[in-house]
C-alpha positions as CSV (number, residue, x, y, z in Angstrom):
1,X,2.6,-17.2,-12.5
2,X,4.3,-14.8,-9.5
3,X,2.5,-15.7,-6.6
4,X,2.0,-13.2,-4.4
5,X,1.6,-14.2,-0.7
6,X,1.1,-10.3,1.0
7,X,1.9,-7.0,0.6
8,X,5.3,-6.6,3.1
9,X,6.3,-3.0,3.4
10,X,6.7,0.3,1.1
11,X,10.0,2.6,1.2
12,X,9.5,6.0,0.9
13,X,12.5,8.8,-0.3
14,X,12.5,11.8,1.6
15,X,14.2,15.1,1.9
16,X,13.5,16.2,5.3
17,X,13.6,12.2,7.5
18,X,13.1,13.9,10.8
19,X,9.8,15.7,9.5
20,X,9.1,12.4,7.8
21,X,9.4,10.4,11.2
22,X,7.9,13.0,13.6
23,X,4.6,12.2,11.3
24,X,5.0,8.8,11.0
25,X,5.0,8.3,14.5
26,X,3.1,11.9,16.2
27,X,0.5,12.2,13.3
28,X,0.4,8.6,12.0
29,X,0.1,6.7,14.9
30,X,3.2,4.5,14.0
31,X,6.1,3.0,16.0
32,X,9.5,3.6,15.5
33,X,11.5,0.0,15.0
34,X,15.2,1.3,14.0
35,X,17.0,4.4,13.2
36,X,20.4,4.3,10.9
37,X,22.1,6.9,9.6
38,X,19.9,7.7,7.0
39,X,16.4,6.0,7.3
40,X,13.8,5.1,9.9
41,X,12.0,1.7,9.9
42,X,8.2,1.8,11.6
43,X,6.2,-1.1,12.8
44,X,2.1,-1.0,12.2
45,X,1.5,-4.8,13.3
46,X,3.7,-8.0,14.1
47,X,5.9,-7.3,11.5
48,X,9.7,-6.1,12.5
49,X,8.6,-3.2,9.8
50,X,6.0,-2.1,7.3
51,X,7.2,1.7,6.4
52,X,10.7,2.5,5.8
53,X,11.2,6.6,5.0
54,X,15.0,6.9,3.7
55,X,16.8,10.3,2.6
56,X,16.8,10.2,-0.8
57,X,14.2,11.5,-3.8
58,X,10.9,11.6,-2.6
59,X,9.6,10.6,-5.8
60,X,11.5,7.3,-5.1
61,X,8.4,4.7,-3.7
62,X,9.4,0.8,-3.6
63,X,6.4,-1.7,-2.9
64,X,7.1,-5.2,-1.3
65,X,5.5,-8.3,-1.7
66,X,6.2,-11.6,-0.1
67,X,6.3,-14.8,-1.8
68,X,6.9,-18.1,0.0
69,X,9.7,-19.6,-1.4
70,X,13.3,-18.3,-2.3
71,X,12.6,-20.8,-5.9
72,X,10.1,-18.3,-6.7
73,X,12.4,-15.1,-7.1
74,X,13.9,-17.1,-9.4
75,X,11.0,-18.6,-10.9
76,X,9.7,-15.1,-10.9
77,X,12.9,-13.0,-12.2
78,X,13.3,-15.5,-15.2
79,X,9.5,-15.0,-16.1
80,X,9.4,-11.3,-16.0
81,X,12.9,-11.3,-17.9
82,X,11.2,-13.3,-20.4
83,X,8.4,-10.5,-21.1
84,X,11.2,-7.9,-21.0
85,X,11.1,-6.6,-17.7
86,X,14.9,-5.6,-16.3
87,X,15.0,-7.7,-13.0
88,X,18.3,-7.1,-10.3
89,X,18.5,-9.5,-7.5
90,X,19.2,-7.8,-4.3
91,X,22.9,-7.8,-2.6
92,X,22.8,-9.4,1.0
93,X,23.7,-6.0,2.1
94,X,20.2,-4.6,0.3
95,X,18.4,-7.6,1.6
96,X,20.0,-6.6,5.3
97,X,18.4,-3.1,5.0
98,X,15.2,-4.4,4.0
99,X,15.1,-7.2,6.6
100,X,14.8,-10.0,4.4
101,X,16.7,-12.7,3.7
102,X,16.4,-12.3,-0.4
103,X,14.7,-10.6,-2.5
104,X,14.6,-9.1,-6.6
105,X,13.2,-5.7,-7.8
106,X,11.7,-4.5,-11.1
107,X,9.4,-2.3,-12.5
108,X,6.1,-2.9,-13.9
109,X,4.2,-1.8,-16.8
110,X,4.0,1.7,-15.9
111,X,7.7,1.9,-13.8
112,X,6.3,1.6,-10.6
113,X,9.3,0.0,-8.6
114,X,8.3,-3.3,-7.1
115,X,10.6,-5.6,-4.9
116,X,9.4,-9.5,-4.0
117,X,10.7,-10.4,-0.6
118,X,11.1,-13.5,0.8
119,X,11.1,-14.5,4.6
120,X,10.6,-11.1,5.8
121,X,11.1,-10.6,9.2
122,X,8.8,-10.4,12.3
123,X,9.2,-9.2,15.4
124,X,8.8,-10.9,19.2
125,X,7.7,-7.4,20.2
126,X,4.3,-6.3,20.4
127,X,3.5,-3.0,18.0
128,X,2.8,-0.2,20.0
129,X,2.1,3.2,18.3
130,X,3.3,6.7,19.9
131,X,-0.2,7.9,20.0
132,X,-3.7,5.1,19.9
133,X,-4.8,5.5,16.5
134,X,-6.3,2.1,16.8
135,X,-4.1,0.6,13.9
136,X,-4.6,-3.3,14.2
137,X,-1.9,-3.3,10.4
138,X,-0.6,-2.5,7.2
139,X,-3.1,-3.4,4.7
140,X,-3.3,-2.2,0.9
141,X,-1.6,0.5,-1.4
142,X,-2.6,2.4,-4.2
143,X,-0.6,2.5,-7.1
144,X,-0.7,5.2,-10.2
145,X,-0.9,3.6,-13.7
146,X,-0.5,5.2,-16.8
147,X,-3.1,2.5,-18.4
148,X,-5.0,0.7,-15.9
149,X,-6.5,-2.0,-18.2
150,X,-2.9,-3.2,-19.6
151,X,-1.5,-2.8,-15.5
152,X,-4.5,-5.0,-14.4
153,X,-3.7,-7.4,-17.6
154,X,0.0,-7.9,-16.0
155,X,-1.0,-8.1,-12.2
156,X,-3.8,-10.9,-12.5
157,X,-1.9,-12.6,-15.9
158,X,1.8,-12.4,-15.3
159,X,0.7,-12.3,-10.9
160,X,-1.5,-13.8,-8.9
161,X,-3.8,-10.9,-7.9
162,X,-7.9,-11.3,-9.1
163,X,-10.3,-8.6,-9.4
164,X,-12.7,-7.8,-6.7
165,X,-14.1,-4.8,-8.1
166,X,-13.3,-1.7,-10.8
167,X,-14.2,1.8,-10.3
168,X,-14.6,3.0,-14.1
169,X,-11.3,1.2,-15.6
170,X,-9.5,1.4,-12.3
171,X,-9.3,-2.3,-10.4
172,X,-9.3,-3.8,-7.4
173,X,-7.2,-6.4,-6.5
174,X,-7.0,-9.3,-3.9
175,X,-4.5,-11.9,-3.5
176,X,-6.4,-13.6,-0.6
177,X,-9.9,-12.9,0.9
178,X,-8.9,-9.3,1.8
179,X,-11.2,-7.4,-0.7
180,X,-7.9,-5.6,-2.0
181,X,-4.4,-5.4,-1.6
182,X,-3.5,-3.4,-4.7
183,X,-5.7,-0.9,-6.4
184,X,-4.5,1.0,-9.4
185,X,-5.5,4.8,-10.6
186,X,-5.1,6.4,-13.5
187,X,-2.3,8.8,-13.3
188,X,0.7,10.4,-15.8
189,X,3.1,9.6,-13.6
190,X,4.2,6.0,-11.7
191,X,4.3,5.7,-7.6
192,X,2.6,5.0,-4.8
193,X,-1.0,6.8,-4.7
194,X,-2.1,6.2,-1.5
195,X,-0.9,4.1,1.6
196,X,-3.5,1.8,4.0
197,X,-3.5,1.2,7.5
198,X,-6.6,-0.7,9.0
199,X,-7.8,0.2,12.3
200,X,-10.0,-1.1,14.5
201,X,-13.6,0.6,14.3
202,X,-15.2,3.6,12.9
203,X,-14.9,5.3,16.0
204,X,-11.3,5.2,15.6
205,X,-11.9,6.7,12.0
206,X,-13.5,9.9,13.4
207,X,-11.2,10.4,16.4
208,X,-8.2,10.8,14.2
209,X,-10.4,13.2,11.7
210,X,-10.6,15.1,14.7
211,X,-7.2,15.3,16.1
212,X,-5.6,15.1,12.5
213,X,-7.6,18.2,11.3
214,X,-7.2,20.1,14.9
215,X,-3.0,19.9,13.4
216,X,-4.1,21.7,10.5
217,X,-3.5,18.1,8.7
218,X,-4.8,18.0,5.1
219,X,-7.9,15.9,4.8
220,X,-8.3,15.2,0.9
221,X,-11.1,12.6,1.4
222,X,-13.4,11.6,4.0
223,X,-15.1,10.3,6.3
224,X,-16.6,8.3,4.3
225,X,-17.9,4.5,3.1
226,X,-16.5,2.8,-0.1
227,X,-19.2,1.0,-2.1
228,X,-16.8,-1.8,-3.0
229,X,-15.4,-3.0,-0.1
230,X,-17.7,-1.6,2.8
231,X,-15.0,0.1,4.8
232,X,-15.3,3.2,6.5
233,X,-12.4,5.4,6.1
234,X,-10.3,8.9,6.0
235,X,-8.0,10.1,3.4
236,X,-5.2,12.7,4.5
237,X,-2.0,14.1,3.6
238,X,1.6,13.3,4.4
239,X,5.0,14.3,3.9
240,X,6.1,15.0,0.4
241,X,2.7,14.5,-0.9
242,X,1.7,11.4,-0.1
243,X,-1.9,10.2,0.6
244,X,-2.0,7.5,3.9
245,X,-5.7,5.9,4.5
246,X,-7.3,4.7,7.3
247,X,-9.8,1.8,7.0
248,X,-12.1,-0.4,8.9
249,X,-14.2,-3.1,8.0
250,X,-13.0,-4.0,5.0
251,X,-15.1,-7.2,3.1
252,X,-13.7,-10.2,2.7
253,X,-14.5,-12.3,-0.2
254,X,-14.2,-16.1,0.7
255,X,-16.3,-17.7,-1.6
256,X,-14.6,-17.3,-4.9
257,X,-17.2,-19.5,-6.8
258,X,-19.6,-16.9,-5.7
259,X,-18.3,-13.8,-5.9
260,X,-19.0,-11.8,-9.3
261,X,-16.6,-8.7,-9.4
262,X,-18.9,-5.5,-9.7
263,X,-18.6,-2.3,-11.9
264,X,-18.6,0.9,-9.9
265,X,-18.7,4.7,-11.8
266,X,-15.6,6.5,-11.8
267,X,-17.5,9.5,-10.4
268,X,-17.5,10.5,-6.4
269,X,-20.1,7.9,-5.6
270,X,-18.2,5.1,-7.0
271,X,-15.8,5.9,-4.1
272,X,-17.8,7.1,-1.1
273,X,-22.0,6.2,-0.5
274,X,-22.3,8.6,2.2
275,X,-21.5,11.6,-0.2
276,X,-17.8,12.5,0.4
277,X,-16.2,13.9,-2.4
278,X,-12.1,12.8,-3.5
279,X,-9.6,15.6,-2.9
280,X,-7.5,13.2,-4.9
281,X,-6.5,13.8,-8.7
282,X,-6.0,10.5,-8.9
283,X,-10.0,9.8,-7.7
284,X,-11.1,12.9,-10.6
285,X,-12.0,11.9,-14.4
């Protein structure tokens, strides 16, 4: 089994990288970590970086996880190579550019691209963002799959990750006592869905609805609560498409002997009890 320790950091392709980091750091609330010639590393937490935008595709999304050991990229290539997934171990230039010592990337079930990093690095500087959106991390993503009940099959089978809740067929995964880390939605198309970034209370939830919408920033869901986890949160559009979240007060599920995962409706109040209705495709039957 690939144990999955965290979710480390997602890559992001991108046409225009000066729009890209402007909102990362003006609109998002993030800090700027490095600049190269051709992509721009952000901090969220204590982490030297959690968001890389790069010029490339922007329908190129990579998704890092750490695991503890460099024995289990191995452990982990030769299984997934085993079940017919094509697995290429990073070069220690690749590694470099990530900020890892090692790592190996494949593609799941549905071709999202997925990289597991070990000894990622962190940084003896505090993260401060440009503007106080009250981010306290990066926590979870949202990836599109193409068949949700064969992706959840391979992430809590071939992985590590357990099912905390599922909104119609789509899951909810944890891979410690964070409610999720990974969720999957039905899509026709592989990616990234949506990117998470906890912050510290509600309050900090509505002041960026206000100052995000006052930019004319597209708000495709929220304010609102999720049912499953209990956090509050705000859905809005970023460059080349892609949906970032803010959250707070996420559950925490501790007692795995006693926690029952729950069946939600995939229908607007399977995602928000307080009424707000998805601007999402990926939320829509």
């Amino acid at each position: 089994m690939i144990r999955l320790q965290d979710v480390s950091y997602v890559r992001l392709g991108t046409r225009d990288l000066d729009g890209a980091a402007q909102f990362a750091t003006d609109y998002l609330g993030l800090e700027v970590a490095e600049r190269t010639r051709d992509a721009v590393y952000f901090k969220s937490d204590a982490r030297e970086h959690t968001l890389c935008y790069f010029e490339g595709d922007p329908a190129l999304h990579v998704a890092a996880f750490e695991v503890a050991e460099r024995a289990d990229l191995d452990d982990a290539a030769a299984t997934l190579e085993r079940l017919g997934h094509a697995v290429a171990r990073g070069t220690p230039e690749e590694a470099d550019r990530r900020k890892v010592r090692d790592f190996v990337a494949f593609r799941d079930p549905t071709g999202n691209l997925i990289e597991l990093v070990w000894r990622p690095a962190f940084s003896g500087r505090r993260y401060h963002g440009v503007r106080d959106a009250g981010i306290t991390g990066f926590s979870h993503i949202g990836l599109c799959s193409t068949d949700p009940v064969r992706d959840e099959a391979f992430w809590t089978k071939v992985c590590n990750a357990k099912v905390s809740d599922r909104i119609g067929d789509a899951p909810l995964l944890r891979i410690d006592e964070v409610h999720h880390t990974i969720a999957l939605f039905p899509s026709t198309k592989a990616g990234i869905q949506h990117i998470n970034h906890q912050v510290e209370t509600g309050d900090d939830i509505m002041r960026s609805f206000h100052f995000l919408n006052d930019r004319q920033v597209r708000m495709v869901f929220g304010p609102g609560r999720h049912p499953t986890s209990s956090a509050r949160f705000l859905y809005f559009e970023g460059p080349d498409g892609m949906v970032f979240e803010y959250s707070s007060g996420v559950g925490s599920i501790a007692d795995e002997l006693l926690y029952r995962e729950r069946q939600f409706p995939f229908e607007p109040r399977g995602f928000c009890q307080w009424g707000a209705k998805p601007d999402i495709q990926e939320f829509r039957k």
